[in-house]
VMD Tcl script that draws the C-alpha trace (Angstrom):
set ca {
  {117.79 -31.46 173.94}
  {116.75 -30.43 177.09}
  {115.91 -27.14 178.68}
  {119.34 -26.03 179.95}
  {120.91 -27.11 176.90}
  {118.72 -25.05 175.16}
  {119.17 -22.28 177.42}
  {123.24 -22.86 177.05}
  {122.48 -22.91 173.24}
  {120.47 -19.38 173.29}
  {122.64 -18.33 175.31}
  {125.69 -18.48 173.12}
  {123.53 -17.76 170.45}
  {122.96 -14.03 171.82}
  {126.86 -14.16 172.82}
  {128.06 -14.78 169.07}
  {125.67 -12.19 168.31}
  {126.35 -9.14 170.75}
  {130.27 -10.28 170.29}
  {129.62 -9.81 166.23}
  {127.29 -7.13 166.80}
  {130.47 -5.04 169.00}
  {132.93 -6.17 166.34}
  {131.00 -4.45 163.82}
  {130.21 -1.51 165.93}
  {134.06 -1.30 165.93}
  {134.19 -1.28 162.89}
  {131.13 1.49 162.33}
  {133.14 3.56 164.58}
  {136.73 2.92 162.83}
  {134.43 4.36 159.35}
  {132.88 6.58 161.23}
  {136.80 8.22 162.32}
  {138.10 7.65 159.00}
  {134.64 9.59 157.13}
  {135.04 12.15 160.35}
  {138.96 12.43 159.25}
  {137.97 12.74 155.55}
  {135.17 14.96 156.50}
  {137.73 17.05 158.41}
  {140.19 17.06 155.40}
  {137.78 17.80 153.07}
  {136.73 20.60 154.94}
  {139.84 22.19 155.59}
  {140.75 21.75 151.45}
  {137.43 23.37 150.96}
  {138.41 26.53 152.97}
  {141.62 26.66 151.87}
  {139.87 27.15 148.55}
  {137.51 29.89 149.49}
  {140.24 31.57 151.36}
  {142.45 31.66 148.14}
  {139.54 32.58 145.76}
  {137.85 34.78 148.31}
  {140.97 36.74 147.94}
  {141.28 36.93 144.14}
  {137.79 38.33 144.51}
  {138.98 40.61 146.81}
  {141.99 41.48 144.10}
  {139.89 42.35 141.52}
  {137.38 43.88 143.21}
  {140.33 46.48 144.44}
  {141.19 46.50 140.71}
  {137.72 47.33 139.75}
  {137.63 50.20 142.40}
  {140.98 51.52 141.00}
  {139.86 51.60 137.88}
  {136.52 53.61 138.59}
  {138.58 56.11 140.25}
  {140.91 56.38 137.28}
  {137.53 57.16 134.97}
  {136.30 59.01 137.43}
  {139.68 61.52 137.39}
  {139.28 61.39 133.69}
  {136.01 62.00 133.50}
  {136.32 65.22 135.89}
  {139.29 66.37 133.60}
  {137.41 65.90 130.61}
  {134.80 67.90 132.14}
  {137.20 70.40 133.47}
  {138.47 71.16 130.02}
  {135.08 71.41 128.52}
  {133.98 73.75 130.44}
  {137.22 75.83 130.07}
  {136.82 75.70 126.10}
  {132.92 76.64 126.53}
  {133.57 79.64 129.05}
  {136.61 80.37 125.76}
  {134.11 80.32 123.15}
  {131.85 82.12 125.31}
  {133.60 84.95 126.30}
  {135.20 84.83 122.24}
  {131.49 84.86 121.55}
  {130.75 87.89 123.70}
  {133.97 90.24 122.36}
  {132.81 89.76 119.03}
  {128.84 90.68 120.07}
  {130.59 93.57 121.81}
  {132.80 94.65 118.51}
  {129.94 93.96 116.00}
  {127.94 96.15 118.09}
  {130.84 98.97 118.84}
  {130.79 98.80 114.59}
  {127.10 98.92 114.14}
  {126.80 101.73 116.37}
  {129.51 103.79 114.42}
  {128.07 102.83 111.49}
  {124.35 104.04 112.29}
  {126.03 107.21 113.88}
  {127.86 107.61 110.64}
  {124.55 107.10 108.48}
  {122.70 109.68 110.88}
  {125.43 112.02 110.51}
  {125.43 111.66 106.57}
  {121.34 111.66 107.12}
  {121.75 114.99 109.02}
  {123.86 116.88 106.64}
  {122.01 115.50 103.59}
  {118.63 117.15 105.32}
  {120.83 120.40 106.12}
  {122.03 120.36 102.29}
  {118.23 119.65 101.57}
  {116.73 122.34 103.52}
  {119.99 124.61 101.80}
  {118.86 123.91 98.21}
  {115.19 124.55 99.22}
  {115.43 127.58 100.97}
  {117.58 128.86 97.33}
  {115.18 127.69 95.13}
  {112.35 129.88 97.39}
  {114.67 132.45 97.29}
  {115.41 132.52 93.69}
  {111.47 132.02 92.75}
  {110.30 134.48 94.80}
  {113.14 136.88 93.27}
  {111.86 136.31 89.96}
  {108.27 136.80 90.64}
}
mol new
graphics top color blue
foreach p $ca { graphics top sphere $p radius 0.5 }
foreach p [lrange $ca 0 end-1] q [lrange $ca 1 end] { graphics top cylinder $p $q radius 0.2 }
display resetview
């Protein structure tokens, strides 16, 4: 074999090659589009799916709120009528301080009274029985 066919040989050696070497950097590039496509499909599915449960999350978060507003309106009535049936007993509590006291009073007045004409009947009876011992002396 001589030098040129040699050469010849190499050089459609390196031909085959870089034309095998293009056909399957066709074909990397045909996978590459067909991963990019599925890539791009895949993406789009996967945002699709955030979108839809990114909005049920957004549902039931609106739910949640409504709910803690509804306790919170309860809650504020419930508190509302406590405090109505406290300032109730209170003020119940207060009329019947006032009364026991209005009948205390008028009973202690009553007892001083009684206390008063017992010591005037008292003083009476001693001032007779001076009377009457110093008339029989």
């Amino acid at each position: 074999m001589t030098d040129n066919d040699l050469k010849a040989l190499l050089e459609a050696n390196a031909a085959e090659t870089r034309r095998h070497f293009d056909v399957a950097v066709e074909r990397l590039e045909t996978k590459v589009e067909g991963l990019e496509t599925k890539v791009d499909l895949v993406a789009a599915e996967t945002r699709r799916h955030f979108d839809v449960a990114s909005e049920e999350i957004k549902h039931e978060i609106r739910l949640v709120a409504e709910k803690v507003t509804q306790v919170d309106e309860k809650l504020d009535r419930e508190a509302a009528h406590i405090r109505e049936e406290m300032r109730r007993g209170f003020a119940d509590t207060q009329a019947m301080i006032k009364f026991s006291h209005a009948e205390l009073d008028r009973r202690v007045h009553a007892l001083e009274d009684t206390q008063r004409t017992l010591e005037e009947s008292i003083a009476d009876l001693q001032a007779r029985v001076e009377r009457l011992e110093t008339s029989t002396h």
